[in-house]
C-alpha positions in Angstrom: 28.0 -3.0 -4.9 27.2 0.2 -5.9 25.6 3.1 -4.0 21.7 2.5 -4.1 20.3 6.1 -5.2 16.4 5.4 -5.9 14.6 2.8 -3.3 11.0 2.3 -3.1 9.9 0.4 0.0 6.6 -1.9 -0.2 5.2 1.2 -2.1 1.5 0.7 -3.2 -0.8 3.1 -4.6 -5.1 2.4 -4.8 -7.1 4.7 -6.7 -11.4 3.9 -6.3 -10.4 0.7 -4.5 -8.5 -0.8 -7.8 -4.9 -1.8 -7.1 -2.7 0.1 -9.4 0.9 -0.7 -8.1 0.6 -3.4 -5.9 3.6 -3.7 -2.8 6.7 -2.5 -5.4 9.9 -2.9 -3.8 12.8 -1.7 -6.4 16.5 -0.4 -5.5 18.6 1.7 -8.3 22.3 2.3 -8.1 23.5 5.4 -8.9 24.0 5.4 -13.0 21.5 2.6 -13.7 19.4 3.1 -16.4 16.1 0.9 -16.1 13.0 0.5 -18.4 9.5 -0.2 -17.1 7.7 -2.8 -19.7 4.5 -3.9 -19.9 0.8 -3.4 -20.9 -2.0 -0.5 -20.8 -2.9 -0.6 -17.6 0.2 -2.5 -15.8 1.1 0.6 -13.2 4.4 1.8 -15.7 2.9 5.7 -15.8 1.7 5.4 -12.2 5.0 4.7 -10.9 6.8 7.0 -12.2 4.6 10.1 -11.2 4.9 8.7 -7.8 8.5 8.9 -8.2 8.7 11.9 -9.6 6.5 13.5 -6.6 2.9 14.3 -8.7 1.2 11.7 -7.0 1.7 10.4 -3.6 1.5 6.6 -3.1 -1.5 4.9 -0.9 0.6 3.4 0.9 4.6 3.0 1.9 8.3 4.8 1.3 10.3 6.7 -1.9 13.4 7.9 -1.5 15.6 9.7 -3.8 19.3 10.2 -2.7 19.0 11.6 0.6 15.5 12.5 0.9 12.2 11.3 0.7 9.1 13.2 -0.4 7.3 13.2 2.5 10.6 14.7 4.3 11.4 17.7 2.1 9.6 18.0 -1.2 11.6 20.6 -2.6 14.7 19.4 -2.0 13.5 16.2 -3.1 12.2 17.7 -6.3 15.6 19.4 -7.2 17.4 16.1 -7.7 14.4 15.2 -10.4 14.2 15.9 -14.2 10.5 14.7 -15.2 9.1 13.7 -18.6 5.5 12.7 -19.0 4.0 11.0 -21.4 2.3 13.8 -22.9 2.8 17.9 -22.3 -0.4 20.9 -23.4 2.7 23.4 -24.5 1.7 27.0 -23.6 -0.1 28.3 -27.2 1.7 30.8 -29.0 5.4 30.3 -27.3 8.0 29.2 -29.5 10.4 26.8 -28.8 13.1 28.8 -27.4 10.5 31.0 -25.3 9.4 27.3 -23.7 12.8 26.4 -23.4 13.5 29.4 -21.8 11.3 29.4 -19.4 11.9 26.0 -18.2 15.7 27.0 -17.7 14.5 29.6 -15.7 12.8 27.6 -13.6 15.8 25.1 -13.0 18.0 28.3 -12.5 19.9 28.3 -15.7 19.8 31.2 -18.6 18.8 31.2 -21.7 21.6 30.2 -23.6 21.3 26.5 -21.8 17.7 26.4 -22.9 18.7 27.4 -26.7 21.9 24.6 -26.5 19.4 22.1 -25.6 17.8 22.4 -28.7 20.3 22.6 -30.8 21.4 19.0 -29.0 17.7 17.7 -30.3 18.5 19.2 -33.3 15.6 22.1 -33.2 17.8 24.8 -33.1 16.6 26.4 -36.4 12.5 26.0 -35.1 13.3 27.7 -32.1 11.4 30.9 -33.4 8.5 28.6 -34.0 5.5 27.8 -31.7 5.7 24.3 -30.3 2.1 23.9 -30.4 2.4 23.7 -34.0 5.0 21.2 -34.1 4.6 17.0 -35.1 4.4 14.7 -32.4 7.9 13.6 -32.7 9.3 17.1 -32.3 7.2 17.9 -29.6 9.0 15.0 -27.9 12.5 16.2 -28.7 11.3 19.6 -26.7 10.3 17.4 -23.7 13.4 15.6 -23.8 16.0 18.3 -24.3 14.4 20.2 -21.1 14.1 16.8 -18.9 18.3 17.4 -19.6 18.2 20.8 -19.0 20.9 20.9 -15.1 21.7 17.1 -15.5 19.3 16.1 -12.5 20.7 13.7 -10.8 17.8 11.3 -11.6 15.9 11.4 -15.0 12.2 9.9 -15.3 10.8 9.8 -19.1 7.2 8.1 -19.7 7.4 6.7 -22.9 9.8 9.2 -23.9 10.4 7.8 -28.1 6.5 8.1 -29.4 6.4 9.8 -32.3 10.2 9.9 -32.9 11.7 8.9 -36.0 14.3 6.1 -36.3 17.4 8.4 -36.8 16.4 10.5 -33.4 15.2 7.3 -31.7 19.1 6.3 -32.5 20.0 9.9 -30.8 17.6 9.6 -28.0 19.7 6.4 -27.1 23.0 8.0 -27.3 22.0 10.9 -25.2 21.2 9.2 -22.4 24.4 6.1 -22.2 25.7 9.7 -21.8 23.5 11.1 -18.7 24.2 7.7 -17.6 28.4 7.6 -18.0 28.0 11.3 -16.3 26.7 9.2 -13.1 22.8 10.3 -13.7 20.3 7.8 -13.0 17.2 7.4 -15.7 14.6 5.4 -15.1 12.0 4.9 -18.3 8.9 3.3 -19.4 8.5 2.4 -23.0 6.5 -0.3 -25.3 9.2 -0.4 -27.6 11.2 -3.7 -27.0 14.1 -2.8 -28.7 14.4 0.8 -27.2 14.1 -1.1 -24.0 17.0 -3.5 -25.1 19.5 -1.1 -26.5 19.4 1.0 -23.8 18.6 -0.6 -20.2 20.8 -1.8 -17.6 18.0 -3.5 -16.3 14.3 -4.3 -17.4 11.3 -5.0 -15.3 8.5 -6.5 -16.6 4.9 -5.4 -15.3 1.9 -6.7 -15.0 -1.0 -5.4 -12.8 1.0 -3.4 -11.0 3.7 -5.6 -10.1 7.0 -6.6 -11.1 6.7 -10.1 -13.0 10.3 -11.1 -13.7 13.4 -8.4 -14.6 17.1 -8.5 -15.9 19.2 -7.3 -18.2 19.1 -8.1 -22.3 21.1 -11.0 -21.5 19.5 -12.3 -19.2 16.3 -13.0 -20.4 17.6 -14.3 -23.5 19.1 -16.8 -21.2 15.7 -17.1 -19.3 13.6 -17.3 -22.5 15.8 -17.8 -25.7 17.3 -15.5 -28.2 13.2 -14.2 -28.5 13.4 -13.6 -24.9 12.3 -10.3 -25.1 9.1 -10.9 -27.4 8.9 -13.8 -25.3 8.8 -12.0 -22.3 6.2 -9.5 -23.5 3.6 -12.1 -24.5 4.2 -13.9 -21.1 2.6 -10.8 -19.4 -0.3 -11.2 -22.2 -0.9 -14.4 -21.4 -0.4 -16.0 -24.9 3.2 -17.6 -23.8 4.7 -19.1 -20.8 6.9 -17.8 -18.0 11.0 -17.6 -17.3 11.2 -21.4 -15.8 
């Protein structure tokens, strides 16, 4: 069996006495890559800043690697490459100046912040301000720094929005790579075959719980070759459940 690397231990997380995440217990290997499914609302976004150490959780035990949060934050951090869901870029930086500056932060120079975006194919925008950039472009900024140092563990919220098919394709490609390096990603996303393509492993969540999980496979095996679609109305209500 392979080394467990991310393990989350009867972690719950209240916020004005609604349950958000409700008693999650979830173990990663090392080089998994997992996608969080499921509607507005289901605890995907909330879960993942808890991971990623923005939020602390109401109630029981992350650990990453060798280290918890609550034991060493920094060194906890440092294993960590976050995306969120959404980023207010600095107005008036350009592309490389952002990139830069992230590099910095992870202790890299310049140069790795500039090859980044060449990798997400922004390399001739790098002069231009991000602020003024589309959605999808924006997104290829956020994900060529969450690769900036190959963290040991990457955490994207819904990392594809705005992304057209061919980079969608690229986004995909990118990270089987992260993952045959031995880094471990972990995902949300509401796009089912994003989810499919990619994941080891999906969990489906609803109200802040895990509802059912497997691979592709398995939940065509659970639910028919619509498994997936299947699966995704099940937490809707509008079909049944893996028997």
């Amino acid at each position: 069996m392979s080394e467990t690397f991310v393990q989350m231990t009867d972690v719950g997380k209240t916020i004005k006495g609604q349950i958000i995440v409700n008693q999650l217990n979830l173990k990663i290997p090392r080089g998994q890559v997992v996608a969080l499914l499921g509607g507005n609302g289901a605890g995907k976004s909330t879960i993942l800043r808890m991971l990623a150490g923005i939020i602390q959780p109401t109630r029981g035990d992350i650990r990453v690697g060798d280290w918890s949060w609550k034991e060493n934050r920094r060194g906890y951090a440092e294993l960590i490459g976050y995306m969120p869901d959404d980023y207010r870029f600095s107005p008036g930086l350009t592309a490389r100046e952002t990139m830069a500056f992230w590099a910095k932060l992870k202790g890299l120079t310049a140069k790795h912040g500039d090859d980044m975006l060449a990798r997400v194919g922004l390399e001739h925008t790098g002069n231009k301000t991000v602020s003024s950039f589309s959605k999808g472009m924006r997104q290829r900024v956020l994900f060529a720094q969450v690769l900036l140092g190959q963290s040991p563990l990457i955490i994207m919220d819904e990392p594809t929005n705005g992304m057209d098919p061919y980079w969608m394709q690229s986004f995909v490609e990118m990270v089987r790579e992260a993952a045959y390096r031995g880094q471990t990603v972990l995902f949300s996303t509401h796009q089912l075959h994003i989810a499919e393509a990619l994941a080891d492993r999906i969990l489906f969540l609803k109200e802040g719980a895990i509802r059912f999980e497997g691979s592709g496979e398995d939940i065509r095996q659970q639910l028919g070759s619509s498994g997936m679609e299947k699966a995704f109305d099940y937490l809707f209500g509008i079909a049944d459940g893996p028997r």
